[in-house]
N, C-alpha and C positions, 0 to 999 in steps of 0.2 A: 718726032713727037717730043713733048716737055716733059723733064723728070719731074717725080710726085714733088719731090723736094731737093732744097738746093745742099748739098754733101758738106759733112764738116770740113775744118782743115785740122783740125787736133782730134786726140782720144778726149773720150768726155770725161775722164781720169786719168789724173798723173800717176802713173806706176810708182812703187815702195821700191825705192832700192835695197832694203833688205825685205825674208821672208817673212809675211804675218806673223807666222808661229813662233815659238821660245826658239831660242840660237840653238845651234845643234851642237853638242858635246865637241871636246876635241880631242878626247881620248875615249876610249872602252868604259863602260862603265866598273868593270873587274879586269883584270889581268888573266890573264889562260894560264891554269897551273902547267908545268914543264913534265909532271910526272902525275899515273893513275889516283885516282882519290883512296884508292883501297888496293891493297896487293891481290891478286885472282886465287883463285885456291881450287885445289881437286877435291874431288869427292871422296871421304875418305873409305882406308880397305884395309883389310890384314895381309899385309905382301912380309916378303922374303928380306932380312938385313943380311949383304954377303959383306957388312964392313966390320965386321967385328971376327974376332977369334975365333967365336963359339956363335954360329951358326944360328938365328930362331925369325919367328917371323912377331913383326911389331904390327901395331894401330897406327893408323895416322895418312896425311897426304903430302906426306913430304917423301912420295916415293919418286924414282927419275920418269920420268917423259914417258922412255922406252918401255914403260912395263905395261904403260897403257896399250900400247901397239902390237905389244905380246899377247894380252890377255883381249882384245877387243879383236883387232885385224888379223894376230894369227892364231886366236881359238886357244891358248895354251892357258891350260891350267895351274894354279901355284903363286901364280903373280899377283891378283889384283882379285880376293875372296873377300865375302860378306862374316865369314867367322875364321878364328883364330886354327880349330880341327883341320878347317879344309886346307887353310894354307898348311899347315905342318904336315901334315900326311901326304900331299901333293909331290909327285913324283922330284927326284932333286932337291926338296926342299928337309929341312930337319930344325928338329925344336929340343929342349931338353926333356926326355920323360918326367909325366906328371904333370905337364903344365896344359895336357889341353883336352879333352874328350867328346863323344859326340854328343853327351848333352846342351855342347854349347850351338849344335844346328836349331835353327829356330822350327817352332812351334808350327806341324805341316799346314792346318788350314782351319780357318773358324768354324765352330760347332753351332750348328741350327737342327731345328728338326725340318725335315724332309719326307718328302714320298717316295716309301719304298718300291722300287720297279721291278723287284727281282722278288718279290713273296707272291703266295697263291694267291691275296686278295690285299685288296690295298690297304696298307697299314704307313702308319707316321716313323719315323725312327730318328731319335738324337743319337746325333756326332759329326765326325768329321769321311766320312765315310764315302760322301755321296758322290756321283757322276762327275766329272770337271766341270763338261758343258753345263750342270746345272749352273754353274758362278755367272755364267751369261745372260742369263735370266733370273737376277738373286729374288726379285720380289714374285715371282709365279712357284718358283722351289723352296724357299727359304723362310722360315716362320719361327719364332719368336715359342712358342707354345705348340703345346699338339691340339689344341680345340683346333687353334687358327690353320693348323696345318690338316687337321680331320674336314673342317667346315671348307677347303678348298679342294680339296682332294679324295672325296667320300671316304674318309676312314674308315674299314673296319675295324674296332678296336679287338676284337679277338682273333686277331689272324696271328699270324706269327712275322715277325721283323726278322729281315735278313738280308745281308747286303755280303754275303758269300757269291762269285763268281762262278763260272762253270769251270771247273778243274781241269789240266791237261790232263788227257790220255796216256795208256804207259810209255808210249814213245814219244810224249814229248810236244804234241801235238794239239794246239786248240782250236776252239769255233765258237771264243767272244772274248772281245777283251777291252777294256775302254781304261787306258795307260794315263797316269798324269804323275808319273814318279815320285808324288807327295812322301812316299812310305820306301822309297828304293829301288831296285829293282826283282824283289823275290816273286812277285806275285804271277811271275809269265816265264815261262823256261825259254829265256834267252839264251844264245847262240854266239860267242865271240869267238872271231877268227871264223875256221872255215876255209881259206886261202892262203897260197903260199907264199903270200905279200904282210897279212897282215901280222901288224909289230904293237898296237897299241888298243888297249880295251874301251870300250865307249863305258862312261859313268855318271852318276845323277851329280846334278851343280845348280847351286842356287846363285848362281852368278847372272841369269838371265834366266826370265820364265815370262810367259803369256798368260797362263793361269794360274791360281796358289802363288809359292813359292819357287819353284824347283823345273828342272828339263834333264835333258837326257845330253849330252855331249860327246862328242869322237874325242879317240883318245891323242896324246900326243903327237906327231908327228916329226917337229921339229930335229933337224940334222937325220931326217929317215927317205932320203931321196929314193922315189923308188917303192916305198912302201904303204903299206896302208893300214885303215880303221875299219873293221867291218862286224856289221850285228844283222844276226838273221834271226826270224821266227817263222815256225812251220804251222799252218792254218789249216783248218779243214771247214771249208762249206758248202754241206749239203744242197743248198737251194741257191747258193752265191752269193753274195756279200759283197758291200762296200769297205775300203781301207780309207780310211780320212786319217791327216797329220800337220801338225803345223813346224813350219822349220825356218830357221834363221841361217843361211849360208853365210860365211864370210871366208870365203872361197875367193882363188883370182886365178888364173889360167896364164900364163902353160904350167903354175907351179903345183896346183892342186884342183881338184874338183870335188862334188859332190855330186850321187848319185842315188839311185831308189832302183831297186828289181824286180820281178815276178818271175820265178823261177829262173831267172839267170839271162831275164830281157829287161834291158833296163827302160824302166816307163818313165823316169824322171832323172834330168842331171843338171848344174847347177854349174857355170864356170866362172861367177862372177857375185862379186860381195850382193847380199841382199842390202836395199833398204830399209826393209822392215819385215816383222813377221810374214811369213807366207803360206797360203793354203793348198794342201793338194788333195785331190778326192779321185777314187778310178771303182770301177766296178769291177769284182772278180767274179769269174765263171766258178760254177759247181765243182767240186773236187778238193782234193789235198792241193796246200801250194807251200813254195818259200818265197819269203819277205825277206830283203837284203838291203843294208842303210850302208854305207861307203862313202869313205874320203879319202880320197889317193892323191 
């Protein structure tokens, strides 16, 4: 059969021997600097100067490497604090008297009025006073005035405000307690040691926290092969009770671990750094019990 048509013998255009577009460069349009645009910098802390005569601890981030790895990966305190106090009174470390006090820990937690959970009838109460967990929920707990905090929460206003806790028994013993170490550790009859391992106290540090300011941390360890950090509390509940806590592990196995008790059965252990905060929650049966936190 006949083609439609008879086929060219050239292109119907002479091709450009160069590109339509503008020439292309024949170098970079800048040069690549050889070194960073800005030097990197750490965050600064009040750590330990061991280069001088006389011993104290400075401001600044011109601290070494290693204290990061000290005070982050092995949990040690002294090295790398949010106030000038903590570092000087930190185990090994010394400062000159006079130069430092606990007024310089910062201010425990913002002042709102809140609804009182703990009075006969509901009432508003300013300060700082309140539950942790309330900070989770700051616009359902937290209010500005007592109208706004009455108008949410039926205020009585003649009841009585009170954010007093239930007090241990004579031996030491309680059955409520809702911890956020804002204020230290007086308010709960803690238990350190207990075993004939442990060598080092667990103490409040604003050096990491999940709520406020402030947590609870195991005590020293380092050159304590062998030994341990341990804090117990003795609980009493009637009808049985949850234990909720949150904990940051920076643990690594075979060298160390973390652990959690009930009467001397351990319901939680930890051989390995956390990524981030963690929750743990267990139901306890009716009865007296002990509560045991450990880092060996």
């Amino acid at each position: 059969a006949p083609t439609t048509s008879t086929p060219t013998f050239h292109p119907t255009e002479v091709p450009t021997d160069l590109p339509t577009t503008s020439t292309p460069t024949v170098n970079p349009t800048e040069m690549p600097t050889f070194a960073p645009t800005f030097e990197p910098t750490n965050e600064p802390f009040w750590y330990p100067n061991f280069n001088t005569e006389s011993p104290d601890c400075i401001f600044g981030s011109d601290y070494p490497i290693i204290f990061l790895r000290y005070a982050v990966a092995m949990n040690m305190p002294g090295f790398l604090e949010h106030t000038r106090y903590e570092c000087c009174t930190a185990e090994g470390n010394s400062c000159p008297e006079g130069t430092y006090s606990e007024d310089e820990l910062p201010e425990t937690k913002e002042k709102h009025w809140f609804p009182d959970l703990f009075s006969d009838e509901t009432h508003c109460y300013y300060g700082d006073t309140y539950e942790s967990w309330m900070e989770r929920e700051p616009a359902t707990y937290f209010f500005d005035t007592i109208e706004a905090c009455c108008e949410a929460h039926g205020c009585d206003p003649d009841a009585d405000a009170t954010t007093t806790l239930p007090t241990p028994s004579a031996d030491g013993v309680i059955g409520y307690a809702d911890e956020d170490f804002e204020t230290g550790m007086d308010s709960l009859p803690w238990i350190h040691g207990g075993t004939t391992t442990h060598k080092a106290d667990w103490r409040v540090t604003s050096s990491k926290s999940l709520y406020g300011h402030h947590s609870l941390k195991s005590g020293n360890l380092a050159n304590k092969w062998g030994k341990s950090s341990d804090l117990s509390l003795k609980v009493y509940a009637e009808e049985g009770m949850h234990v909720e806590f949150n904990y940051l592990s920076l643990v690594s196995d075979p060298f160390d671990s973390f652990t959690f008790s009930v009467d001397g059965i351990n319901v939680l252990e930890s051989t390995f750094p956390s990524q981030d905060w963690e929750q743990f929650i267990m139901v306890i049966p009716p009865g007296e019990h002990t509560l045991k936190w450990s880092v060996k």
